[in-house]
CHARMM internal coordinates of N, CA and C (Angstrom, degrees):
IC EDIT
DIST 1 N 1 CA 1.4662
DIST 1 CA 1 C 1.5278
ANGL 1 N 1 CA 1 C 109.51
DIST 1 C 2 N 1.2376
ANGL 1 CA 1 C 2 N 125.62
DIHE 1 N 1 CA 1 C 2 N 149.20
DIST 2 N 2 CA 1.2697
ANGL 1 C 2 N 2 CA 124.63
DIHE 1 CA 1 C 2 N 2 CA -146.76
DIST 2 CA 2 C 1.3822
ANGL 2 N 2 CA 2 C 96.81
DIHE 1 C 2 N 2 CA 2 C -131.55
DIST 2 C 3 N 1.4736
ANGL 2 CA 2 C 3 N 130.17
DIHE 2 N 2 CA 2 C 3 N 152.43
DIST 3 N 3 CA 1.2966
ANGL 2 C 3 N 3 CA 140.41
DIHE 2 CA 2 C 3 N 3 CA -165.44
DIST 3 CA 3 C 1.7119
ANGL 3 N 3 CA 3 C 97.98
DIHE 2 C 3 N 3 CA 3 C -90.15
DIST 3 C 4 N 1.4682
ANGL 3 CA 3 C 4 N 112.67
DIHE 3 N 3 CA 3 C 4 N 108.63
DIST 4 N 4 CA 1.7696
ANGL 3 C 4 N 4 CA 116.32
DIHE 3 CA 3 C 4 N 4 CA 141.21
DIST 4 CA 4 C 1.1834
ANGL 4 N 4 CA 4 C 142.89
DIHE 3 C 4 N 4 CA 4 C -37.45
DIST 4 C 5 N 1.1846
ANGL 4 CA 4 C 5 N 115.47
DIHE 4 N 4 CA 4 C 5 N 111.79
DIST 5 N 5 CA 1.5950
ANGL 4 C 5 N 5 CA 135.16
DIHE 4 CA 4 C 5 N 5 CA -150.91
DIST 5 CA 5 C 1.5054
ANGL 5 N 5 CA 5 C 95.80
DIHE 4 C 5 N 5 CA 5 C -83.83
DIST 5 C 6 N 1.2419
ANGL 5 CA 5 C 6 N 132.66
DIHE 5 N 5 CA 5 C 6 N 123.53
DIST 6 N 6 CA 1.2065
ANGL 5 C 6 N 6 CA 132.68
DIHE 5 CA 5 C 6 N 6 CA 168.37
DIST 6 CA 6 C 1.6207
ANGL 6 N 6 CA 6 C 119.71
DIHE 5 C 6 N 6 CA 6 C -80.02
DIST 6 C 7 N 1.1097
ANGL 6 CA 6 C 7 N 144.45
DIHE 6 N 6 CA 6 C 7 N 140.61
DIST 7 N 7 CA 1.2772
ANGL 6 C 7 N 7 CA 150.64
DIHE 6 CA 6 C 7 N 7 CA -147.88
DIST 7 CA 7 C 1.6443
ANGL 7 N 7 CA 7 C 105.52
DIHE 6 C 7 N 7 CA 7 C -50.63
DIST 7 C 8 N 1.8783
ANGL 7 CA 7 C 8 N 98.59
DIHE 7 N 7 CA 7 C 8 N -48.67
DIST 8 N 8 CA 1.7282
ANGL 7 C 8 N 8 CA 103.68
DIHE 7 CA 7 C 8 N 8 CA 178.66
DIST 8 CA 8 C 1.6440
ANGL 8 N 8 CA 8 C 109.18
DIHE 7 C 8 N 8 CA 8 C -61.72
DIST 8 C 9 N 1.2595
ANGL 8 CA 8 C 9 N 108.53
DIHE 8 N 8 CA 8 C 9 N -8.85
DIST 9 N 9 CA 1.7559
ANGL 8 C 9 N 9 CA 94.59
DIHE 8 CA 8 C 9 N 9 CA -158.23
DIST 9 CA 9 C 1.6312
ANGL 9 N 9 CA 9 C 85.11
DIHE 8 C 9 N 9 CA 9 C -100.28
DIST 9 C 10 N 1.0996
ANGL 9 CA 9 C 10 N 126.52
DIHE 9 N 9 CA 9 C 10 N -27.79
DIST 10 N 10 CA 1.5391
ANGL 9 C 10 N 10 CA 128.61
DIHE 9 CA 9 C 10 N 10 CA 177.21
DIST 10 CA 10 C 1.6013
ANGL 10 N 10 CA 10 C 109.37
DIHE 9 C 10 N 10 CA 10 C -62.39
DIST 10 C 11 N 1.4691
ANGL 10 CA 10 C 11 N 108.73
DIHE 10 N 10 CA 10 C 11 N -58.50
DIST 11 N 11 CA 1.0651
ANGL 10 C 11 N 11 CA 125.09
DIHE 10 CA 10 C 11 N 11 CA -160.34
DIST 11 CA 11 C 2.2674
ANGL 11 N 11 CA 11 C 101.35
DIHE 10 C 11 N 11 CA 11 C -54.47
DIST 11 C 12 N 0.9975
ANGL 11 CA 11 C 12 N 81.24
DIHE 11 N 11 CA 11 C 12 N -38.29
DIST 12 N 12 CA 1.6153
ANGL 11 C 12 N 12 CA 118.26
DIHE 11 CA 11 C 12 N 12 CA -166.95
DIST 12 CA 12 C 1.8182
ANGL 12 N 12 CA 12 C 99.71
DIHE 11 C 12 N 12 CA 12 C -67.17
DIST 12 C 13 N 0.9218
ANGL 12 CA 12 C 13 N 134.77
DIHE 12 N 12 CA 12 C 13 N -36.79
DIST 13 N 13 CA 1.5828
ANGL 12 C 13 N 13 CA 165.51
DIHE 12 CA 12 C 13 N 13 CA -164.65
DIST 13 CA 13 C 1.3717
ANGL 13 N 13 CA 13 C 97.04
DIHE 12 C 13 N 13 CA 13 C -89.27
DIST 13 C 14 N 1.1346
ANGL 13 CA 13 C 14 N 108.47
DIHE 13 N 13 CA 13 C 14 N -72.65
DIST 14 N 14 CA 1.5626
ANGL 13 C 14 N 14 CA 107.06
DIHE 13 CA 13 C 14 N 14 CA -167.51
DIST 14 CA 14 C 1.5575
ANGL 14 N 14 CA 14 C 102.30
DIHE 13 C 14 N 14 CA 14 C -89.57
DIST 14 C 15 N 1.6053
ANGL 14 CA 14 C 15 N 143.46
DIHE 14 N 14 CA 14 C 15 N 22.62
DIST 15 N 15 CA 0.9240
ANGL 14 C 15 N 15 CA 129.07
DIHE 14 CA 14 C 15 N 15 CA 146.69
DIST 15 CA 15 C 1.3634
ANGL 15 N 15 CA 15 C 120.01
DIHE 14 C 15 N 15 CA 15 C -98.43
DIST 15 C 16 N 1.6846
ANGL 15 CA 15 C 16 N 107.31
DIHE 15 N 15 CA 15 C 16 N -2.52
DIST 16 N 16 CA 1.1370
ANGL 15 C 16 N 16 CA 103.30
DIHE 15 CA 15 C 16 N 16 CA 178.05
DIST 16 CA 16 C 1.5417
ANGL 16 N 16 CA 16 C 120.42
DIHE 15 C 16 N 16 CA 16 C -97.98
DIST 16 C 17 N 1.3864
ANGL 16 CA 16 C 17 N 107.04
DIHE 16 N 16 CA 16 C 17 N -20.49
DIST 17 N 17 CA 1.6598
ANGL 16 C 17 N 17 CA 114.07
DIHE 16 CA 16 C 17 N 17 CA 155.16
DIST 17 CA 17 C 1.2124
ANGL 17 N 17 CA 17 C 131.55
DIHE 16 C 17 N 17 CA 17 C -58.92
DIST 17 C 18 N 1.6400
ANGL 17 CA 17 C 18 N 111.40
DIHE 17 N 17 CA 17 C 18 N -28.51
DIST 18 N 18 CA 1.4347
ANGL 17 C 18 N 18 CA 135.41
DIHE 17 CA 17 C 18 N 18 CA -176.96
DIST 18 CA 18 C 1.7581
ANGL 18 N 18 CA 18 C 109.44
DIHE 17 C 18 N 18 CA 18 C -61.44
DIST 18 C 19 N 1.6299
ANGL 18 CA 18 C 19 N 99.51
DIHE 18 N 18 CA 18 C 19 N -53.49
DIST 19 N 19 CA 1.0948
ANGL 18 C 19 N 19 CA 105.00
DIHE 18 CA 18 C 19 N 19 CA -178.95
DIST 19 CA 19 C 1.6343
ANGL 19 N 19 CA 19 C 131.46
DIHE 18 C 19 N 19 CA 19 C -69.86
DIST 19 C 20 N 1.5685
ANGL 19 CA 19 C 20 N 99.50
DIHE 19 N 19 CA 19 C 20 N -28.37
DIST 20 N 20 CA 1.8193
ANGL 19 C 20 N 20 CA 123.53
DIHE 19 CA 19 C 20 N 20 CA 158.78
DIST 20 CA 20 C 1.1512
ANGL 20 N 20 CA 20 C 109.33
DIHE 19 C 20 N 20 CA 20 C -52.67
DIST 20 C 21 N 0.9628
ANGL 20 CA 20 C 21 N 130.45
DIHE 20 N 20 CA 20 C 21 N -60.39
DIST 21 N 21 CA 1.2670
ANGL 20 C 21 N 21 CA 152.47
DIHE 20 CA 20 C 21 N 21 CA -147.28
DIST 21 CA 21 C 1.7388
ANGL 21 N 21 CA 21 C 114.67
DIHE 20 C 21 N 21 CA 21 C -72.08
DIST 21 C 22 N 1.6920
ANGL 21 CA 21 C 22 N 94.02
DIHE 21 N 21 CA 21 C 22 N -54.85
DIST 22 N 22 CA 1.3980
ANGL 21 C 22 N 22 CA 117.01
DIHE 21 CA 21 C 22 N 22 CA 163.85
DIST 22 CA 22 C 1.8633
ANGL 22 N 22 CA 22 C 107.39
DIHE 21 C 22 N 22 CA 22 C -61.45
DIST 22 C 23 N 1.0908
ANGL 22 CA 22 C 23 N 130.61
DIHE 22 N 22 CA 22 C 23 N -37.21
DIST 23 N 23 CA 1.7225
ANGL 22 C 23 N 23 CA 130.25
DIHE 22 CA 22 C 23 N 23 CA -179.67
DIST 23 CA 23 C 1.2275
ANGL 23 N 23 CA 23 C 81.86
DIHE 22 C 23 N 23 CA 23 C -51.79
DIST 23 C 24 N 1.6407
ANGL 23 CA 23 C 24 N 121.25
DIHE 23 N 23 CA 23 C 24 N -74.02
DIST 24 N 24 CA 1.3426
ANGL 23 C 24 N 24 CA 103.43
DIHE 23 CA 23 C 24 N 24 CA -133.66
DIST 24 CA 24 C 1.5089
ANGL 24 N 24 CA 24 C 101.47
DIHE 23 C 24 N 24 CA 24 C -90.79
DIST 24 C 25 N 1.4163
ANGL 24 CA 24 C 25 N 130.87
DIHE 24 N 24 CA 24 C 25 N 4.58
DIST 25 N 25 CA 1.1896
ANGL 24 C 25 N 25 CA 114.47
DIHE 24 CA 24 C 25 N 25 CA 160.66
DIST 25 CA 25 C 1.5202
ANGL 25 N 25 CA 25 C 122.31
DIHE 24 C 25 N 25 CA 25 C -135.73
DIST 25 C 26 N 1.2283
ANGL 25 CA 25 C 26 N 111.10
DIHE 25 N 25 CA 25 C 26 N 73.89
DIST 26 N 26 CA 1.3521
ANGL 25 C 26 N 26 CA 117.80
DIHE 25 CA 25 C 26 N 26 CA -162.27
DIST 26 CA 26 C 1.9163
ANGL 26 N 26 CA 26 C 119.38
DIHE 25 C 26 N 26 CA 26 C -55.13
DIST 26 C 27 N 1.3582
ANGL 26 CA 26 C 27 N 102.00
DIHE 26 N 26 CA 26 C 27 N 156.86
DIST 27 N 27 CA 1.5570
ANGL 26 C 27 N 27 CA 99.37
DIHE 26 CA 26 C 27 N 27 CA -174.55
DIST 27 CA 27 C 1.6478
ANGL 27 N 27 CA 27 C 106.45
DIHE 26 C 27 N 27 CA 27 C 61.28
DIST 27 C 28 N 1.3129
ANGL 27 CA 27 C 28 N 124.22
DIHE 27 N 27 CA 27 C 28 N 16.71
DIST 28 N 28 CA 1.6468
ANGL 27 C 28 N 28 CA 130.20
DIHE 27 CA 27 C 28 N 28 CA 164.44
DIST 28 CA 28 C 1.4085
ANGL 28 N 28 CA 28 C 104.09
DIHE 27 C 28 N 28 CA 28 C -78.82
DIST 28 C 29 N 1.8646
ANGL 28 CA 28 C 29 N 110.98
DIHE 28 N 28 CA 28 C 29 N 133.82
DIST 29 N 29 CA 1.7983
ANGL 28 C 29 N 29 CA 94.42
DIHE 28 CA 28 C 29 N 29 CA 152.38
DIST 29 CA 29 C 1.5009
ANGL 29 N 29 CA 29 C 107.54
DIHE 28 C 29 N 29 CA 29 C -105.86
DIST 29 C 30 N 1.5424
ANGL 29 CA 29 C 30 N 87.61
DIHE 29 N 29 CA 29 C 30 N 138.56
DIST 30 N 30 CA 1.6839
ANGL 29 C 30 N 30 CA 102.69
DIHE 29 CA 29 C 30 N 30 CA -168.01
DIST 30 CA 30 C 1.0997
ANGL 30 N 30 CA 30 C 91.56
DIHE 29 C 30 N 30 CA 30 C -98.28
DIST 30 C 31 N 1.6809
ANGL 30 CA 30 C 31 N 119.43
DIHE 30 N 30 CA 30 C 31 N 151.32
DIST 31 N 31 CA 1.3995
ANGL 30 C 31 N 31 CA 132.18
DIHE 30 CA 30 C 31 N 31 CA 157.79
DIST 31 CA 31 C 1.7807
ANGL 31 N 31 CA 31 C 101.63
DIHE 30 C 31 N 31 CA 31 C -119.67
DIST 31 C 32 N 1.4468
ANGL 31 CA 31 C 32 N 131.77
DIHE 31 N 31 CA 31 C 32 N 137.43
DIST 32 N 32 CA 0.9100
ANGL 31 C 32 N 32 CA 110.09
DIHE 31 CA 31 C 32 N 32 CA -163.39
DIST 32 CA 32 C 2.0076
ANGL 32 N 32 CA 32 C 96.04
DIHE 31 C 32 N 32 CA 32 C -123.58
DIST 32 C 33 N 1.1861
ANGL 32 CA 32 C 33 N 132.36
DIHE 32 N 32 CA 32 C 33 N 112.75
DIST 33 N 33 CA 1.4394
ANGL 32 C 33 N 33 CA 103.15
DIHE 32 CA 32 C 33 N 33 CA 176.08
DIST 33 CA 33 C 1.4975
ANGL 33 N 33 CA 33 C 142.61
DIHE 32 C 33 N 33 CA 33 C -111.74
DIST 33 C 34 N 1.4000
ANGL 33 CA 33 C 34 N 139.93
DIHE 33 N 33 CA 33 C 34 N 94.01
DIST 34 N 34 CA 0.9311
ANGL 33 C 34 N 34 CA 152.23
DIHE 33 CA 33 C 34 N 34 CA -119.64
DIST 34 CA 34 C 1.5220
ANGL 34 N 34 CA 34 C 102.54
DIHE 33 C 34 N 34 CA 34 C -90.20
DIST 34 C 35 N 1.7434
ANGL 34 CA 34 C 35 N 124.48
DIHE 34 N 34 CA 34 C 35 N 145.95
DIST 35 N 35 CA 1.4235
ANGL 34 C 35 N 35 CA 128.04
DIHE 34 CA 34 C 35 N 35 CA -176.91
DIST 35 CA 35 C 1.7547
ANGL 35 N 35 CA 35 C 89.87
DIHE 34 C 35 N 35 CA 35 C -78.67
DIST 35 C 36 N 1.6172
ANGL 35 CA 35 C 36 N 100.43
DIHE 35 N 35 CA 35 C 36 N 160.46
DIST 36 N 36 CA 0.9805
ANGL 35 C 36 N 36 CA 121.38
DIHE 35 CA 35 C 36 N 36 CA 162.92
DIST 36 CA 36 C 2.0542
ANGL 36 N 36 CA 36 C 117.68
DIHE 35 C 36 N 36 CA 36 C -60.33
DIST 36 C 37 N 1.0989
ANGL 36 CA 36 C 37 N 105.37
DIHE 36 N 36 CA 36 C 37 N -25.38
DIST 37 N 37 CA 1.5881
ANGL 36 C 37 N 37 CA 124.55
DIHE 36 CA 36 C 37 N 37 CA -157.01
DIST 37 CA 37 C 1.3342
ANGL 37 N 37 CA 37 C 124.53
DIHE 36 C 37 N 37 CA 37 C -139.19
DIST 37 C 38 N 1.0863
ANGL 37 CA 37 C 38 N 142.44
DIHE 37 N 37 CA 37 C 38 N 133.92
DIST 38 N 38 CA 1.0180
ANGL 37 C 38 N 38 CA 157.50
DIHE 37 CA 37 C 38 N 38 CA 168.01
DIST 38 CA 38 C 2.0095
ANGL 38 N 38 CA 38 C 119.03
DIHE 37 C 38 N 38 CA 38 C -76.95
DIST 38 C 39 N 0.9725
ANGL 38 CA 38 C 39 N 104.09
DIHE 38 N 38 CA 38 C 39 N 91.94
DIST 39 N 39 CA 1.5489
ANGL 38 C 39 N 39 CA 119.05
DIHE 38 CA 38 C 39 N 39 CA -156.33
DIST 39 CA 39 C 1.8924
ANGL 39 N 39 CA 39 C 113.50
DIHE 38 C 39 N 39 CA 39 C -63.68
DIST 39 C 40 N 1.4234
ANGL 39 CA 39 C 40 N 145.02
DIHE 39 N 39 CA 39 C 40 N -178.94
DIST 40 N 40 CA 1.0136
ANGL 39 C 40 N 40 CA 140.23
DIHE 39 CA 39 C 40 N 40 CA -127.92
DIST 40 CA 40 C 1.4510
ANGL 40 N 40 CA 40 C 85.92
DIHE 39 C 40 N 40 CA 40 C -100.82
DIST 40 C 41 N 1.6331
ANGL 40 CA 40 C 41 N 104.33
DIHE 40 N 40 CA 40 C 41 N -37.37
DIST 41 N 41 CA 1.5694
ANGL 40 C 41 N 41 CA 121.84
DIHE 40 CA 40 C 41 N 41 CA 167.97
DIST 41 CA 41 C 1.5732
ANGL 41 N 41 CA 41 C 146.70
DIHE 40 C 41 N 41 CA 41 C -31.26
DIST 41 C 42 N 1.8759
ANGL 41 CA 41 C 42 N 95.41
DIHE 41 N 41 CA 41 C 42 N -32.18
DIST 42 N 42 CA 1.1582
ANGL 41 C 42 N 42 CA 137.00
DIHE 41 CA 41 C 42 N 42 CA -168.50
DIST 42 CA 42 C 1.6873
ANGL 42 N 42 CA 42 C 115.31
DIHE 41 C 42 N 42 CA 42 C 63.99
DIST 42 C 43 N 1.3791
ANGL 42 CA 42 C 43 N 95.08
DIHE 42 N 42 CA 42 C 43 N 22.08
DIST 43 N 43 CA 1.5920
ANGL 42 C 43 N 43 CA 108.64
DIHE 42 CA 42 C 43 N 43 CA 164.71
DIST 43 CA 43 C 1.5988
ANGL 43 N 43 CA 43 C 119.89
DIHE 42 C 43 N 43 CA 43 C -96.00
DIST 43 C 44 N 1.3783
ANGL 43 CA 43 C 44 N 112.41
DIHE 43 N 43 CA 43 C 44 N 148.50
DIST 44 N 44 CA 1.4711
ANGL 43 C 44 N 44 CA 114.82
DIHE 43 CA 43 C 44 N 44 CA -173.24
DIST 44 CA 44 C 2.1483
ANGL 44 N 44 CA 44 C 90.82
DIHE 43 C 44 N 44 CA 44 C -112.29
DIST 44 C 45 N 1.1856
ANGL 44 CA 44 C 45 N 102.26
DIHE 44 N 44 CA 44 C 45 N 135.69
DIST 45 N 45 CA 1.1938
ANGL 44 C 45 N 45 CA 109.13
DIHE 44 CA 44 C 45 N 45 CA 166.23
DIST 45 CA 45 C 1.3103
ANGL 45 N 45 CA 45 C 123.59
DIHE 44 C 45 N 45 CA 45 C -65.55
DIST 45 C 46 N 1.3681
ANGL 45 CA 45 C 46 N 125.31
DIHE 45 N 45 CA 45 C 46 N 112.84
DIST 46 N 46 CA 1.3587
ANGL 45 C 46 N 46 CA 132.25
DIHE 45 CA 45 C 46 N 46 CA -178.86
DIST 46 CA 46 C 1.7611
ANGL 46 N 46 CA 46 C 116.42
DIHE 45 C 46 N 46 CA 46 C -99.74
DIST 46 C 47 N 1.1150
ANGL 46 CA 46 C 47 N 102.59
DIHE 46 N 46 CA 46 C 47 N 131.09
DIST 47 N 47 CA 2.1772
ANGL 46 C 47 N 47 CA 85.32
DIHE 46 CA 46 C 47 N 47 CA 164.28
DIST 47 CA 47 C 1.5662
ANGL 47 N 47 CA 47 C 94.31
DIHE 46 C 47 N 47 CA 47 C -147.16
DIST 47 C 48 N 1.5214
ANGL 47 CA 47 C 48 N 107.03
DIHE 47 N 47 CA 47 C 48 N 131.20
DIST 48 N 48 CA 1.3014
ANGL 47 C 48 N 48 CA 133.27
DIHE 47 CA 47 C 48 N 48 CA -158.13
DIST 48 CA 48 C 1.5054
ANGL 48 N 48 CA 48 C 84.35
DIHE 47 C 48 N 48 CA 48 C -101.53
DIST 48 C 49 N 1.2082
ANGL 48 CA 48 C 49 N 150.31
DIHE 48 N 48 CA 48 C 49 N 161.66
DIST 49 N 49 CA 1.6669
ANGL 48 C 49 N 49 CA 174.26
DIHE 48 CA 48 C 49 N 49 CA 118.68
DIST 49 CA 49 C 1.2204
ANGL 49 N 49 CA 49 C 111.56
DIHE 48 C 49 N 49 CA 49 C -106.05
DIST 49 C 50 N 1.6451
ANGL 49 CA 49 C 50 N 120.54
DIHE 49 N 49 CA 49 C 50 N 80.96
DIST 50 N 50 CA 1.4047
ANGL 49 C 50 N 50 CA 127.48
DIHE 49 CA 49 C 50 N 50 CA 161.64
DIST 50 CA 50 C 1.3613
ANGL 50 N 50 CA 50 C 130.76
DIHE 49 C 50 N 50 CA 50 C -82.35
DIST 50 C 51 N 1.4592
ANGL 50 CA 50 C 51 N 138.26
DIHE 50 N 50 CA 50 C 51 N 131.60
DIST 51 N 51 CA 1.1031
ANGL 50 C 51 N 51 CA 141.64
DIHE 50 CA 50 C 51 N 51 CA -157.10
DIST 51 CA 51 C 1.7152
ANGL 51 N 51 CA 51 C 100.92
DIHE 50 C 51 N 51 CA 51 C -132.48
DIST 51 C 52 N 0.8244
ANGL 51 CA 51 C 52 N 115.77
DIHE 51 N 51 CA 51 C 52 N 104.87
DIST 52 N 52 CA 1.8193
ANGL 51 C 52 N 52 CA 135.88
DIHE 51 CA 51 C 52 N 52 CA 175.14
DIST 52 CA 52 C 1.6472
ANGL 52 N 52 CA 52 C 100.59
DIHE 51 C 52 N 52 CA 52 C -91.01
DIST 52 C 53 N 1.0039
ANGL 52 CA 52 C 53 N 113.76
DIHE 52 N 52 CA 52 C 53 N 172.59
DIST 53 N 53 CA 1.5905
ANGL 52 C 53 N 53 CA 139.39
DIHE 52 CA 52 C 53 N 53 CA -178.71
DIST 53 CA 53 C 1.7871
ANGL 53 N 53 CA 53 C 94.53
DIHE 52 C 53 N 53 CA 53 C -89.37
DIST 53 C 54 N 1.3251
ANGL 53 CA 53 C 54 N 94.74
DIHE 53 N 53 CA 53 C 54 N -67.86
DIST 54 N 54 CA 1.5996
ANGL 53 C 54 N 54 CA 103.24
DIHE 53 CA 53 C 54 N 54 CA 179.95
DIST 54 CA 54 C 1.6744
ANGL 54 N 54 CA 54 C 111.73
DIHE 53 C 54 N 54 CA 54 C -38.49
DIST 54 C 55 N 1.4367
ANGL 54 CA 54 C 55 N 132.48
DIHE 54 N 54 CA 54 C 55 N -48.99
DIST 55 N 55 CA 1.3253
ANGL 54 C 55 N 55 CA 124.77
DIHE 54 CA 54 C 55 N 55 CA 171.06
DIST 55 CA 55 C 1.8142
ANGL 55 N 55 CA 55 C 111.39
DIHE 54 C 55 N 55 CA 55 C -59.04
DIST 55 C 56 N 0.9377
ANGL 55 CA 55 C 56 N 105.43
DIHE 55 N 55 CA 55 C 56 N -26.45
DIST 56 N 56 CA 1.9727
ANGL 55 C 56 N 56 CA 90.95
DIHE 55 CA 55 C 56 N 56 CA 178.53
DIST 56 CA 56 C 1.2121
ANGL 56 N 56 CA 56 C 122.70
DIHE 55 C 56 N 56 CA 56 C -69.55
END
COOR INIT
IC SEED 1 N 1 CA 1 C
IC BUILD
């Protein structure tokens, strides 16, 4: 059973991918979406949706 992510610790997660994310692909809009939980793994489920200029 896996530890529940409280909104700040989510919120907190996906601003810190946001900002990675943005280095390496600048002028990207990132959407970042964070698991509810922290898994047996001690990994939190991440899913990144990056949008570049170049994909349109």
């Amino acid at each position: 059973m896996g530890h529940e992510l409280t909104p700040d610790e989510k919120n907190q997660c996906a601003e810190y991918v946001r900002e990675a994310e943005q280095a390496e692909h600048p002028g990207a809009t990132i959407s970042v979406l964070v698991g509810d939980e922290i898994g047996d793994d001690g990994k939190v489920q991440v899913r990144v949706v990056r949008t570049t200029f170049s994909d349109l």
